[in-house]
ZAVOBA-391453 format. One record per residue: z, y, x of N, C-alpha, C, CB in turn. Coordinates in steps of 0.2 Angstrom, whole numbers, padded with zeros to 4 digits, always signed. Glycine has a CB too. Layout:
N
ZYXZYXZYXZYX ...
***
This chain:
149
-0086-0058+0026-0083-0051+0025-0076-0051+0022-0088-0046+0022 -0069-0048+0026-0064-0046+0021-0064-0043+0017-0060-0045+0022 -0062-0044+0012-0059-0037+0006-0053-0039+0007-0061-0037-0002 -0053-0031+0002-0045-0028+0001-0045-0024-0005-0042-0025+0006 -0038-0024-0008-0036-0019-0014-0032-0017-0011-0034-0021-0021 -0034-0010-0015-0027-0004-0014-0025-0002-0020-0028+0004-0010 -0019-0003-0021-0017-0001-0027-0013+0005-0026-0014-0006-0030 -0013+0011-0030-0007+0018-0028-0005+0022-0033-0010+0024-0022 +0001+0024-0035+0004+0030-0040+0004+0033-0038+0008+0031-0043 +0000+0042-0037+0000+0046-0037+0000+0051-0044-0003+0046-0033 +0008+0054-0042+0006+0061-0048+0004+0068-0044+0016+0065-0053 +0006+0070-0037+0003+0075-0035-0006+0075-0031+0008+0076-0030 -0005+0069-0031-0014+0068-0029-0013+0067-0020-0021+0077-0030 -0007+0065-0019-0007+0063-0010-0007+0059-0010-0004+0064-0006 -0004+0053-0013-0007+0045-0012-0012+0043-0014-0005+0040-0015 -0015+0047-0018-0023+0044-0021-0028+0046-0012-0027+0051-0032 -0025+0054-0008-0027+0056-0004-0028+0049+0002-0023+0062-0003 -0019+0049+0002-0019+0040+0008-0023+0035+0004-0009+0035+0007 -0025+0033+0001-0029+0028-0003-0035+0029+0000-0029+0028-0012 -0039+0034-0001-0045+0035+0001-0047+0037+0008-0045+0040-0002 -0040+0038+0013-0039+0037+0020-0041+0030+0022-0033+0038+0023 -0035+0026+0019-0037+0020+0020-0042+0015+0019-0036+0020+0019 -0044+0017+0014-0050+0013+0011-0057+0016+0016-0050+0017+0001 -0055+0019+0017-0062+0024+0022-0062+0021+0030-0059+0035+0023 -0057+0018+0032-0054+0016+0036-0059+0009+0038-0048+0016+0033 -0052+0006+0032-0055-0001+0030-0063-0004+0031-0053-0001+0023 -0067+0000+0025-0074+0001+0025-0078+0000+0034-0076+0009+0022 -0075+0005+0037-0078+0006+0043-0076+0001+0047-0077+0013+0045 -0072-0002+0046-0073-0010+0050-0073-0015+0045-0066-0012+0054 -0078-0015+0041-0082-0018+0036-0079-0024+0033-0088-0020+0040 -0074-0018+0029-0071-0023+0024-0074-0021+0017-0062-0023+0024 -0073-0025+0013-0076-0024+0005-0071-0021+0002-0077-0030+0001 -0069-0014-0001-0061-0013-0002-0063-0009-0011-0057-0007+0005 -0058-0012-0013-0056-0010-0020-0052-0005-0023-0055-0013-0022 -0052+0000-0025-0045+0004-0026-0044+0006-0032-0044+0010-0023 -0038+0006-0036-0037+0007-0042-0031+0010-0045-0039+0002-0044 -0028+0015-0048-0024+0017-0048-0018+0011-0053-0026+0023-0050 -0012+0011-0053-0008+0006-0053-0007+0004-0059-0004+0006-0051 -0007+0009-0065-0006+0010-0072-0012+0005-0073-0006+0019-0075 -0018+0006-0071-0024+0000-0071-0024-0006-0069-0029+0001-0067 -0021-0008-0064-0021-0014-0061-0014-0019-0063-0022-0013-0054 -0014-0026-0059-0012-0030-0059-0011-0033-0055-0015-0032-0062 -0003-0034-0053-0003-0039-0047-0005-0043-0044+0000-0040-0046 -0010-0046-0049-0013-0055-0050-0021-0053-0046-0014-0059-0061 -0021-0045-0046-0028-0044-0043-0029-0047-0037-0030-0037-0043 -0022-0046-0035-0023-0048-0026-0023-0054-0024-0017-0046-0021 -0022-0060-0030-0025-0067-0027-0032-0066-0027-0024-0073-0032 -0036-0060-0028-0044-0063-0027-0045-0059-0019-0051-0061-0034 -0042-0055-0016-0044-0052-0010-0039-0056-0005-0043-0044-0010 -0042-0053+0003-0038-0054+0009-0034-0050+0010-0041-0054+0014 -0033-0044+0009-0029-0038+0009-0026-0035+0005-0032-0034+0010 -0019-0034+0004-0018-0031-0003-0012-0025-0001-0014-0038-0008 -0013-0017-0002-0009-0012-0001-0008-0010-0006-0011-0009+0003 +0000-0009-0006+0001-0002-0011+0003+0002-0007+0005-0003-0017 -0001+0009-0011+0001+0016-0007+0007+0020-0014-0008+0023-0004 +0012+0022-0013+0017+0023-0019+0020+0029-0015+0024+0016-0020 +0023+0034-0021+0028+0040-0020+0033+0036-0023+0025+0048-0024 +0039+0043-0017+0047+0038-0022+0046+0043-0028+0058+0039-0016 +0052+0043-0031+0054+0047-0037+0060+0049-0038+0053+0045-0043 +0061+0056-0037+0067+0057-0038+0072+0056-0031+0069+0052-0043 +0078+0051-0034+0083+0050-0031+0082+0041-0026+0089+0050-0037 +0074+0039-0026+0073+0033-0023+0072+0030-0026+0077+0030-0020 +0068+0032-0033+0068+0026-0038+0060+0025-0038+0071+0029-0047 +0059+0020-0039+0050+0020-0040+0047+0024-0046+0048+0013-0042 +0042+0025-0044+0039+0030-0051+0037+0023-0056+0029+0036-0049 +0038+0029-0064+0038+0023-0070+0031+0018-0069+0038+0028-0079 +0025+0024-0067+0020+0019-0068+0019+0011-0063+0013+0023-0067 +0024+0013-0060+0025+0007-0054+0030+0003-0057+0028+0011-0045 +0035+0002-0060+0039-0004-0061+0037-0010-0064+0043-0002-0065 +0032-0010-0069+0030-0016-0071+0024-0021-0065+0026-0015-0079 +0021-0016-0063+0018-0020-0055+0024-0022-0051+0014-0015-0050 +0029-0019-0048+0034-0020-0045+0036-0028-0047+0041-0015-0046 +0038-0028-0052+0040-0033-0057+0035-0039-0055+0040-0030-0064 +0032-0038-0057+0024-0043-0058+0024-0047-0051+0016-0039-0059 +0024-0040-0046+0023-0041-0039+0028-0048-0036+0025-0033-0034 +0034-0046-0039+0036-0050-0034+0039-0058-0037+0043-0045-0030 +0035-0059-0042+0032-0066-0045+0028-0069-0045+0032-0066-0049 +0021-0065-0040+0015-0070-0036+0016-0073-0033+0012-0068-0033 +0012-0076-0032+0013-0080-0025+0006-0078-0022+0015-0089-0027 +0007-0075-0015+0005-0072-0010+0003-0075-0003+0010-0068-0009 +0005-0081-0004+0005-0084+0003-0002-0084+0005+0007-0092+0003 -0003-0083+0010-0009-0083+0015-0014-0077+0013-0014-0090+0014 -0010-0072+0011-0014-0064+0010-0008-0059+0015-0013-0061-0002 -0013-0054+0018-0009-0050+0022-0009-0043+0018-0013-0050+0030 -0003-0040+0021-0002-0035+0017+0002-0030+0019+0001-0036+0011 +0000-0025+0019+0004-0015+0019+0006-0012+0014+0001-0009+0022 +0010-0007+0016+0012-0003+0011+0013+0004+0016+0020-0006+0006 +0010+0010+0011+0008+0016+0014+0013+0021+0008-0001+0017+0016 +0015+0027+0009+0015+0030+0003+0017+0038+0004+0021+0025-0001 +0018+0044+0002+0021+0050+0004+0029+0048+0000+0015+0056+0000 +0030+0054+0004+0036+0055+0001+0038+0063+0002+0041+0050+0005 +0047+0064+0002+0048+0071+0004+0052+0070+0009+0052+0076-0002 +0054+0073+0015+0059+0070+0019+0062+0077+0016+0058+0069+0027 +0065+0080+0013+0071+0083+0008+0076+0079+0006+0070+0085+0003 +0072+0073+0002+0076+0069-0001+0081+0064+0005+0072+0066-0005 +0086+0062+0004+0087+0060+0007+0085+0049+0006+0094+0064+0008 +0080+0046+0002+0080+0043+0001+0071+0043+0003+0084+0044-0005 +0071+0046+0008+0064+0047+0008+0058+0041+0008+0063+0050+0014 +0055+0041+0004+0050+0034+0005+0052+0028+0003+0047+0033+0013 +0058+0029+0001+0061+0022-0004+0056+0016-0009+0065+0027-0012 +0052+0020-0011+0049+0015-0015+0042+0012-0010+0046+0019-0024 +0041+0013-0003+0039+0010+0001+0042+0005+0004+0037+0014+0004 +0048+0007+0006+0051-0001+0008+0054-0004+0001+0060+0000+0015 +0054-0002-0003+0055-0007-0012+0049-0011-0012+0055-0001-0021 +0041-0010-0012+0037-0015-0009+0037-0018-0005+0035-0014-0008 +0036-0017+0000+0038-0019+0007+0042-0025+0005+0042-0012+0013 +0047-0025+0002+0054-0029-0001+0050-0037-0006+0061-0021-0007 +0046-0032-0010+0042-0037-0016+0036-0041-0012+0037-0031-0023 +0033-0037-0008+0027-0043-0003+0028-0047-0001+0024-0041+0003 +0036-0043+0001+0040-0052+0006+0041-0058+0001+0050-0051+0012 +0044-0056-0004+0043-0063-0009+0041-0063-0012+0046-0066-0012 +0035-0063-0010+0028-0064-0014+0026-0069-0010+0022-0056-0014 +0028-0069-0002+0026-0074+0002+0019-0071+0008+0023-0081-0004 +0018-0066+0007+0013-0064+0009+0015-0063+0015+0010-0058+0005 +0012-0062+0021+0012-0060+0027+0010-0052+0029+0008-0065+0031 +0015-0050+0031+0016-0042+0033+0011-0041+0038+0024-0039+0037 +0004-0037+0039-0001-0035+0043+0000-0029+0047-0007-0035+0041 +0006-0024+0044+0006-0020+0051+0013-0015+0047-0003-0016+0054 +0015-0012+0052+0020-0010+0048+0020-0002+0044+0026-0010+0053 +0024-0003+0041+0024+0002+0034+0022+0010+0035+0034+0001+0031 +0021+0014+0032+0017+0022+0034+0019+0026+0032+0010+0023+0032 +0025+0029+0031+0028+0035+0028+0025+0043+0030+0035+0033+0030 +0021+0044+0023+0021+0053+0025+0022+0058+0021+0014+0055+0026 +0025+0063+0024+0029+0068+0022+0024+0074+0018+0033+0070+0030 +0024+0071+0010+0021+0076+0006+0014+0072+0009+0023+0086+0008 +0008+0077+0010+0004+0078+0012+0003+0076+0019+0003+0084+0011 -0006+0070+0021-0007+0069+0027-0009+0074+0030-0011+0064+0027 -0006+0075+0036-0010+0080+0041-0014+0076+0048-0003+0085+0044 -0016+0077+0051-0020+0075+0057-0016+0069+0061-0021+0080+0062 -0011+0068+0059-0007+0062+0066-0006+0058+0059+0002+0065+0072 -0003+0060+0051-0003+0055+0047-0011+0050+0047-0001+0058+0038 -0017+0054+0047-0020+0052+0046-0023+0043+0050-0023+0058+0045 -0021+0050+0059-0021+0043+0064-0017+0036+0060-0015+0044+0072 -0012+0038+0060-0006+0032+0058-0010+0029+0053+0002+0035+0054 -0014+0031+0048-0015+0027+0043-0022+0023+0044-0015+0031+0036 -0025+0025+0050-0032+0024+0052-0029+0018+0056-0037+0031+0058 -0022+0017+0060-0020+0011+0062-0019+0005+0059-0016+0013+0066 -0016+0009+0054-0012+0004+0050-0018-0001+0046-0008+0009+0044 -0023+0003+0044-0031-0001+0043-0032-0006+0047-0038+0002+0044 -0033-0002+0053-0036-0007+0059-0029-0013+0059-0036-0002+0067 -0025-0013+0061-0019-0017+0059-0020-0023+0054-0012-0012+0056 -0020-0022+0049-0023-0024+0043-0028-0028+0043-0024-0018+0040 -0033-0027+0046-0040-0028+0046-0037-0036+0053-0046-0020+0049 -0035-0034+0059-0035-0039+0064-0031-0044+0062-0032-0036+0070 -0026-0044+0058-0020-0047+0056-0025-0054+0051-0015-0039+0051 -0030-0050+0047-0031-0054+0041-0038-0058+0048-0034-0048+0031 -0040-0057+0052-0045-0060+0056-0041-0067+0060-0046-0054+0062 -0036-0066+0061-0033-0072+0062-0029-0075+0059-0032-0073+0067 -0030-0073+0052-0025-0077+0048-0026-0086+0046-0026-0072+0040 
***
């Protein structure tokens, strides 16, 4: 069986929302999945899974949120190789910087060494019914990806 971790900062409760999409997801094509908010975890967690996601809000002007920078940091000093990986996250499309700290991961995975399983999931505030598809794919993606890894 694969597993996977999700790791996610949420201050409004919509990434923790995507996390639990996902994770729900995941499950139902019978992966072993872990989630934990980020302030908690450890980038070094993802040497023990197949899967490794972070779901992230930007902040501000495109900046990562504070509880995300020492993982950022951490992140992109693993070494990742032969783990597959996404990054999902809300954002505002107000800003004009929308979802910034999703491709700033997206950015840390790749020199981590890790291999990209499907591409990146940007949603606007709150999942509605077609974010939700998107993130139901983005599992499945995820899931196929680490199958013939």
């Amino acid at each position: 069986m694969a597993s996977a971790k999700i790791v996610y900062a949420s201050m409004t409760g919509n990434n923790e929302e995507i996390a639990d999409i996902v994770s729900e997801a995941l499950e139902n094509l019978d992966v072993d999945v872990e989630v934990d908010e980020i302030s908690q975890a450890d980038a070094e967690d993802f040497e023990d899974v197949d899967i490794c996601i972070v779901a992230t809000y930007t902040y501000g002007d495109g900046e990562l949120p504070d509880e995300a920078v020492d993982f950022f940091e951490d992140l992109e000093e693993e070494d990742l190789a032969n783990k597959i990986y996404g990054v999902c996250g809300s954002g505002d499309t107000f800003y004009d910087d929308f979802g910034k700290s999703v491709d700033d991961f997206d950015a840390a995975f790749q020199k981590s060494g890790a291999t990209k399983g499907a591409e990146t999931v940007k949603v606007d505030l709150e999942a509605e019914e077609d974010d939700i598809e998107h993130l139901e794919a983005f599992a499945k993606s995820l899931v196929e990806k680490a199958a013939n890894n």
